[in-house]
TORKE-766921 format. One record per residue: x, y, z of N, C-alpha, C in turn; residue number from 1; residue in three letters. Coordinates in steps of 0.1 Angstrom, whole numbers, plus 2048, in hexadecimal, padded with zeros to 3 digits. Example, Ala and Ser with C-alpha at 12.3 -4.5 7.8 and 13.67 -1.06 7.14 Angstrom:
2
<<884, 7C7, 84E>, <87B, 7D3, 84E>, <884, 7DF, 84E>, 1, ALA>
<<880, 7EA, 847>, <889, 7F5, 847>, <881, 800, 84F>, 2, SER>
//
This chain:
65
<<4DA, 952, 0F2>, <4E5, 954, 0E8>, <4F2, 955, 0EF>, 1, UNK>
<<4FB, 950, 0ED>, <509, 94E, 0EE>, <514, 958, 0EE>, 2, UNK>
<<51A, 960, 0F5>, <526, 967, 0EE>, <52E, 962, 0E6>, 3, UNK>
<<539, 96D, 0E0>, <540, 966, 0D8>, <550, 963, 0E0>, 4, UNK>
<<555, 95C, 0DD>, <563, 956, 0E8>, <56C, 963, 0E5>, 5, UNK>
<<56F, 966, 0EB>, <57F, 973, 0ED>, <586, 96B, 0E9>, 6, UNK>
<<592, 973, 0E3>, <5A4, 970, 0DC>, <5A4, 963, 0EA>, 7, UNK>
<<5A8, 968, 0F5>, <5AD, 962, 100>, <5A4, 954, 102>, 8, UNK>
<<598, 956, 102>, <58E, 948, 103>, <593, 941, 0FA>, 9, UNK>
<<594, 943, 0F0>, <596, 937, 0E3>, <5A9, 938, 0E4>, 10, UNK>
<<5B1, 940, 0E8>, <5C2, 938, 0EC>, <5BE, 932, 0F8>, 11, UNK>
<<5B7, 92E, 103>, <5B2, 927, 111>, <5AF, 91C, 106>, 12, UNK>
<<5A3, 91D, 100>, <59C, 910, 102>, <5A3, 905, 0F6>, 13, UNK>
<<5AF, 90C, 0EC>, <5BA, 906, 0E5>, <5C6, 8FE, 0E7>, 14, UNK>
<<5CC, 905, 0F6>, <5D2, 8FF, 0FD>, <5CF, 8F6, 106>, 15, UNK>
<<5C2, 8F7, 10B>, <5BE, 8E7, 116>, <5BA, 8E0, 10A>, 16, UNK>
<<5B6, 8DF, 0FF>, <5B7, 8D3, 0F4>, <5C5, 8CF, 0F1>, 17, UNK>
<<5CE, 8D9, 0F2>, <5DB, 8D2, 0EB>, <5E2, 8D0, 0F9>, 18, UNK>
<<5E2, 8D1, 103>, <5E3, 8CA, 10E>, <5E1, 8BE, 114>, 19, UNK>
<<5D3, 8BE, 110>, <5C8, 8AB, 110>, <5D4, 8A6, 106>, 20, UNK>
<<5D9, 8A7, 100>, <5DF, 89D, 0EF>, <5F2, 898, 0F9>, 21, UNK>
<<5F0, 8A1, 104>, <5FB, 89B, 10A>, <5FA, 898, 118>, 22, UNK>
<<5ED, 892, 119>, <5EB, 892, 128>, <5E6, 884, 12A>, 23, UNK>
<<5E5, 87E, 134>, <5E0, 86E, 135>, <5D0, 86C, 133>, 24, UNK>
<<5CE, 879, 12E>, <5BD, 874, 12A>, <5C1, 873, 121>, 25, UNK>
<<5C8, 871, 116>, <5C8, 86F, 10A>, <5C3, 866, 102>, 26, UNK>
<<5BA, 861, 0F7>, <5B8, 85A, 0F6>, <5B4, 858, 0E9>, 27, UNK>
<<5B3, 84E, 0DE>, <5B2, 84C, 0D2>, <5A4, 850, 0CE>, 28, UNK>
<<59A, 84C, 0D8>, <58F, 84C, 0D4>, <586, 85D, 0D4>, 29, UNK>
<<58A, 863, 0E1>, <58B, 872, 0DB>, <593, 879, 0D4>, 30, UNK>
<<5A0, 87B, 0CD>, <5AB, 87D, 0C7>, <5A2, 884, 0BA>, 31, UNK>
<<59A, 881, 0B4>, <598, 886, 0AA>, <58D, 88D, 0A7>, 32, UNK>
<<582, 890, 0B2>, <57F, 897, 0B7>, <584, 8A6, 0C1>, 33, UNK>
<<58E, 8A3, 0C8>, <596, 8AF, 0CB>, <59F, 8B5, 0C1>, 34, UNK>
<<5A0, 8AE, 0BD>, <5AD, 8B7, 0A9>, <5A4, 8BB, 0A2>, 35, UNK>
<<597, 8BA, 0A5>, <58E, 8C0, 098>, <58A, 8CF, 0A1>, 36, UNK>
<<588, 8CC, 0AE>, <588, 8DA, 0B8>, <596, 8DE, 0B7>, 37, UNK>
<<5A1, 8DB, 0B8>, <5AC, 8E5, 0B9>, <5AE, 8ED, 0AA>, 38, UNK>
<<5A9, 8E6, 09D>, <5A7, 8EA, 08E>, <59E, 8F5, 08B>, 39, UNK>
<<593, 8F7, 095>, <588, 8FD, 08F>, <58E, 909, 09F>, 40, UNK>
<<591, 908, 0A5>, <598, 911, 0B0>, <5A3, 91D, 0A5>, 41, UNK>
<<5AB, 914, 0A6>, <5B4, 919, 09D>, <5B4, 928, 095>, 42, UNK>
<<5AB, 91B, 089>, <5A2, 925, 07F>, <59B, 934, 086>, 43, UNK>
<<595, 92C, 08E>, <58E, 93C, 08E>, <598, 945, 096>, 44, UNK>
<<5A1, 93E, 0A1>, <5A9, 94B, 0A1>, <5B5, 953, 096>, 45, UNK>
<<5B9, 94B, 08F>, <5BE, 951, 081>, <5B5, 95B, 07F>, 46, UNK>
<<5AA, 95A, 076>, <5A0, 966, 073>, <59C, 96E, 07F>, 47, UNK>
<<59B, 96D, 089>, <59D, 978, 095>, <5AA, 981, 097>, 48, UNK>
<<5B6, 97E, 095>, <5BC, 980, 094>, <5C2, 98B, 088>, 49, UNK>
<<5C0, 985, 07D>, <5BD, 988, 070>, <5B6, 99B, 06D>, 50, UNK>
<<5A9, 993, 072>, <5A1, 99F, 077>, <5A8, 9AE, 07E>, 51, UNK>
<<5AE, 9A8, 08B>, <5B5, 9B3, 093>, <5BC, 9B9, 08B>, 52, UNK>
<<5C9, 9AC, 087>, <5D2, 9B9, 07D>, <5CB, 9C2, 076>, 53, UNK>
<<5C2, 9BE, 06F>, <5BF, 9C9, 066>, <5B5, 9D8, 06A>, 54, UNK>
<<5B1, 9D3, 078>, <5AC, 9E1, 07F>, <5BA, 9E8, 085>, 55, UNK>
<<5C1, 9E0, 089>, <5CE, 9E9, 08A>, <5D5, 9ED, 081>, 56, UNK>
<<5D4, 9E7, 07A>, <5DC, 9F1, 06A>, <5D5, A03, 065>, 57, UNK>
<<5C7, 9FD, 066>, <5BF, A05, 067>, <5C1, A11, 06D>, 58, UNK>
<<5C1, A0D, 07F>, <5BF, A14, 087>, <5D0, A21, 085>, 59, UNK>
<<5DA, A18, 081>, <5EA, A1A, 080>, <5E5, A29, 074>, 60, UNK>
<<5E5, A20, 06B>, <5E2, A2C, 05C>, <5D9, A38, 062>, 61, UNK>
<<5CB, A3A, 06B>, <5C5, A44, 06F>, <5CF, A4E, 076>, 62, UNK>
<<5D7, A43, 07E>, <5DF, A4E, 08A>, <5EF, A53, 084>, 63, UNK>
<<5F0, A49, 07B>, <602, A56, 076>, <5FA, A5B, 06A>, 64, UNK>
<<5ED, A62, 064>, <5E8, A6D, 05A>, <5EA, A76, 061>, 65, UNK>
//
């Protein structure tokens, strides 16, 4: 079984895809393939993100009661 990627693994492995898109590997034939990984990257860090705020809002509202 697999862990799950940290905040930081998935901004790492977002940026070497959107780095390939400007690098001399580039190429038509992978291109859409790597945009479907920087899309589904994305996504899930939105909802990770998402997530945090709201354990910190959380956590905020526990600690000024």
């Amino acid at each position: 079984m697999s862990e799950a990627k940290s905040l930081n693994q998935k901004f790492e492995e977002l940026d070497k895809v959107k780095e390939w898109f400007y690098s001399d590997d580039f190429n038509l034939d992978e291109a859409t393939e790597k945009y479907k990984t920087a899309i589904s990257l994305a996504k899930e860090l939105q909802e990770d993100l998402s997530k945090l705020q709201n354990e910190i809002e959380i956590l905020d509202k526990d600690f000024t009661k």
